[in-house]
C-alpha positions as CSV (number, residue, x, y, z in Angstrom):
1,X,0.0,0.0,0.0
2,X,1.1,3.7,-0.7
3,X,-0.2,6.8,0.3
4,X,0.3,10.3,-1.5
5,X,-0.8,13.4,0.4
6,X,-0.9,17.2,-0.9
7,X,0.1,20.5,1.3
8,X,-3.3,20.5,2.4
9,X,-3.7,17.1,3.9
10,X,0.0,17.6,5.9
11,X,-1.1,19.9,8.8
12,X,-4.2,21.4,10.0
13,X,-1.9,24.4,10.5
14,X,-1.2,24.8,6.9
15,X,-4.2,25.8,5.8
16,X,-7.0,28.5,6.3
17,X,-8.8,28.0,9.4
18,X,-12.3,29.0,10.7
19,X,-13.1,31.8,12.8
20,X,-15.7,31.7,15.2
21,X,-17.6,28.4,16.5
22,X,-20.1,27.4,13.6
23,X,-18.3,29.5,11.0
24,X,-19.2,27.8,7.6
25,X,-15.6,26.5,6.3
26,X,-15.1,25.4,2.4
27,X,-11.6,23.7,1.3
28,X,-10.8,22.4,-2.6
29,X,-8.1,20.9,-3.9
30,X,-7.0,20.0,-7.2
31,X,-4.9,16.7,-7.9
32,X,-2.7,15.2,-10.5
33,X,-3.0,11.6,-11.0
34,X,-0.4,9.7,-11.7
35,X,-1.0,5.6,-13.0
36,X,1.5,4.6,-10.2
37,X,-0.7,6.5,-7.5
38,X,-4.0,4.4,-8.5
39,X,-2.5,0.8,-9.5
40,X,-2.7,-1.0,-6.4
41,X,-6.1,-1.6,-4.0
42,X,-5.7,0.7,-0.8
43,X,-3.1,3.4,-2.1
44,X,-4.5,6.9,-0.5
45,X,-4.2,10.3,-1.4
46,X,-4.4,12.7,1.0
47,X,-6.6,15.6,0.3
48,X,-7.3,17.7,2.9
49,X,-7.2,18.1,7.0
50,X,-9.9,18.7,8.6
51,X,-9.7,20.0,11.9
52,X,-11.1,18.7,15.7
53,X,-14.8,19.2,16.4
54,X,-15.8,19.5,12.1
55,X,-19.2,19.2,11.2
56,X,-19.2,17.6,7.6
57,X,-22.0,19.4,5.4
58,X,-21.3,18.7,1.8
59,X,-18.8,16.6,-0.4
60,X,-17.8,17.3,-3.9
61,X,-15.7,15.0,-6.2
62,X,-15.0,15.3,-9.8
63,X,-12.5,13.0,-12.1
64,X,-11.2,12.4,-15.0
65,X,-11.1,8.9,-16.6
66,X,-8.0,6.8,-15.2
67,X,-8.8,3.7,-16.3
68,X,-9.4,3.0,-20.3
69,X,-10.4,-0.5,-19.1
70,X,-13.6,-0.9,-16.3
71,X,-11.8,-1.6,-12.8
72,X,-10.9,2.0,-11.4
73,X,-13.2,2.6,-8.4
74,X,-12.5,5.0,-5.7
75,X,-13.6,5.5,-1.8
76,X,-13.7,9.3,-0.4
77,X,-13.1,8.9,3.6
78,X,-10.5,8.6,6.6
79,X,-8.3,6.3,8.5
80,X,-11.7,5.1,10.7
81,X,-14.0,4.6,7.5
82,X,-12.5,4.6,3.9
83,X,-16.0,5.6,2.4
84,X,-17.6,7.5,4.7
85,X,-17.7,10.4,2.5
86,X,-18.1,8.7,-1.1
87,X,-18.4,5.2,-1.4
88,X,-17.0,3.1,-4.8
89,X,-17.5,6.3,-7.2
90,X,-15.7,5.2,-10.6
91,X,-12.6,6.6,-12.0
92,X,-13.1,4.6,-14.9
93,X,-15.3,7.5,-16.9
94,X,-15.5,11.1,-15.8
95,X,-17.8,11.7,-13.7
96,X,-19.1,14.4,-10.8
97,X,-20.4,12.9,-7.6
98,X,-21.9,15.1,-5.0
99,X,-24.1,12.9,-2.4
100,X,-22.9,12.5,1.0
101,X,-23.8,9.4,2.1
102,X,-25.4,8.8,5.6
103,X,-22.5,7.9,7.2
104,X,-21.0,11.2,6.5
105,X,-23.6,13.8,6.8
106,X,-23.1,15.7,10.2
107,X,-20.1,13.6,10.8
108,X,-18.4,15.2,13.5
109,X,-15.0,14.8,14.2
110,X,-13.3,14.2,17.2
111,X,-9.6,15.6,16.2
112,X,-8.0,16.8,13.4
113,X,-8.2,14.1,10.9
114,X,-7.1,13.5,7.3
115,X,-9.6,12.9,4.2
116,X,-8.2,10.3,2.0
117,X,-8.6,9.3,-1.3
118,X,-8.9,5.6,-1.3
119,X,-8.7,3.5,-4.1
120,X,-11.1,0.9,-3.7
121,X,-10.2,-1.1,-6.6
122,X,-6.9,-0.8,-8.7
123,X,-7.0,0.5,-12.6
124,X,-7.1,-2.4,-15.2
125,X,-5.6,0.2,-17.5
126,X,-4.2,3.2,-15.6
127,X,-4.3,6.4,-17.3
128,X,-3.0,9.8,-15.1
129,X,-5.9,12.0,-14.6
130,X,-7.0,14.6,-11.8
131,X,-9.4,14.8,-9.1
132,X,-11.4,18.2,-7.7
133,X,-12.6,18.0,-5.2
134,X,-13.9,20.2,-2.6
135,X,-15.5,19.7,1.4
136,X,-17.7,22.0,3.6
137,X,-17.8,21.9,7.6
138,X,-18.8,23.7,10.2
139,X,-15.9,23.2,13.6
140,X,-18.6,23.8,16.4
141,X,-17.8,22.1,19.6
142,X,-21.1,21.7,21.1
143,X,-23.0,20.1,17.7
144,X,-24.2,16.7,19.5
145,X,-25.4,13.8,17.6
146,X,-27.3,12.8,21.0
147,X,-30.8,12.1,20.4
148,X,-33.6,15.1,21.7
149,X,-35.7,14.5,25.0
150,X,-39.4,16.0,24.7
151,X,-39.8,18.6,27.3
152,X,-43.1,17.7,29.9
């Protein structure tokens, strides 16, 4: 397995950080591909950091075709879940995806954590290509997943 990472996914202190508590916060990155970065199940890429106590709100991926065969399929996540943010999207044809799964909607995180490119399965046929790709979050301490209690 290798990973890749760009300056934004070294150090959350590399990159533009939010102001106050709740602060809306978008990052984007653009990537070169190369065929040795996608040609093996599990390589990463790092894309961005995002810091302790972030809200996720919204996921965007677009990429080029890396794969002029039909195996290139990537996952969109972190060291805890590899597809928590985009499960199995292709890189075998262009293509934009832009729903955030369940398991990443209002994901909070609980310290400053790196957002991966994961390739789920390797190119047959590896082509270079690039990836955009862009996240939203809010960094709000006190957001709570905890389940309401109806007042008496």
């Amino acid at each position: 397995m290798a990973a890749y990472y760009t300056d934004k996914s070294q150090a959350y202190s590399t990159r533009k950080g939010p102001g106050a508590p709740g602060q809306i916060v978008t990052d984007y990155t653009i990537v070169a591909i190369t065929t040795g970065m996608i040609d093996n199940a599990n390589d990463e890429v790092g894309l961005f950091m995002v810091p302790k106590n972030a809200v996720i709100l919204d996921v965007k991926v677009r990429v080029t075709d890396m794969d002029s065969s039909t195996g290139l399929l990537f996952d969109l996540g972190d060291s805890g879940d590899e597809d928590r943010l985009q499960a199995a999207f292709s890189g075998q044809a262009a293509g934009e995806f832009v729903v955030l799964p369940v398991t990443g909607f209002l994901y909070k995180y609980s310290a400053d954590t790196r957002i991966n490119l994961y390739v789920n399965t390797a190119a047959t046929t590896a082509v270079a290509g690039t990836v955009y790709a862009s996240i939203t979050y809010a960094v709000d301490e006190a957001f709570s997943t905890t389940a309401l209690t109806a007042t008496t």
